[in-house]
C-alpha angles and dihedrals in degrees: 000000000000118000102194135355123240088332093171137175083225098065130079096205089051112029103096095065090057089096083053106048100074088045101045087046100059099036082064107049087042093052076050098051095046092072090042108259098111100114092054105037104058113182117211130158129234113248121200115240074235087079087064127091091202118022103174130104086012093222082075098045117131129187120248118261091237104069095031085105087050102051105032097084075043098056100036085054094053093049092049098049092041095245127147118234115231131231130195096213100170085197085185095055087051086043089071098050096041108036096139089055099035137037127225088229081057094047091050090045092245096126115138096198143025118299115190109356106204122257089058 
């Protein structure tokens, strides 16, 4: 379950729900865990590619200094309650701007091979 899409800090449209988003988070998986359902029903949020500093390859990807303090609580409640933490990555987007790094198979997930191992 998502509460909230790309609410950041960074943007001007959103950023006024940021104070409700943790809150909001964890009300909800502990309303879910209270009937029990709490190992099955895991909350997260969606995050934008626009809160990391590097995006690419996305195994290097860091977090701007800006929204750290946002997202930490975030972060540290997802890892405790074993949820994953969602990221719009719009990889064809990325794909335009980028063609000489990165291949349109690669943006539409049709790659056949590996593309960029980490570590490189």
């Amino acid at each position: 379950m998502a509460v909230g899409n790309e609410v950041s800090p960074l943007k001007g449209d959103t950023s006024q729900f940021v104070p409700f988003v943790f809150p909001a988070i964890r009300n909800i998986q502990t309303a879910i865990s209270a009937v029990g359902l709490g190992n099955q029903i895991k909350v997260s949020t969606y995050i934008e590619i626009g809160v990391l500093g590097n995006s690419y390859p996305l195994s290097d990807g860091v977090f701007l200094p800006e929204v750290r303090q946002y997202l930490g609580g975030i972060i540290q409640f997802l890892v405790n309650n074993r949820a994953p933490l969602l990221v719009n990555i719009y990889p064809y987007f990325t794909s335009i701007g980028s063609q000489q790094q990165i291949s349109l198979d690669y943006a539409l997930f049709m790659s056949t091979g590996i593309v960029m191992p980490d570590g490189t």
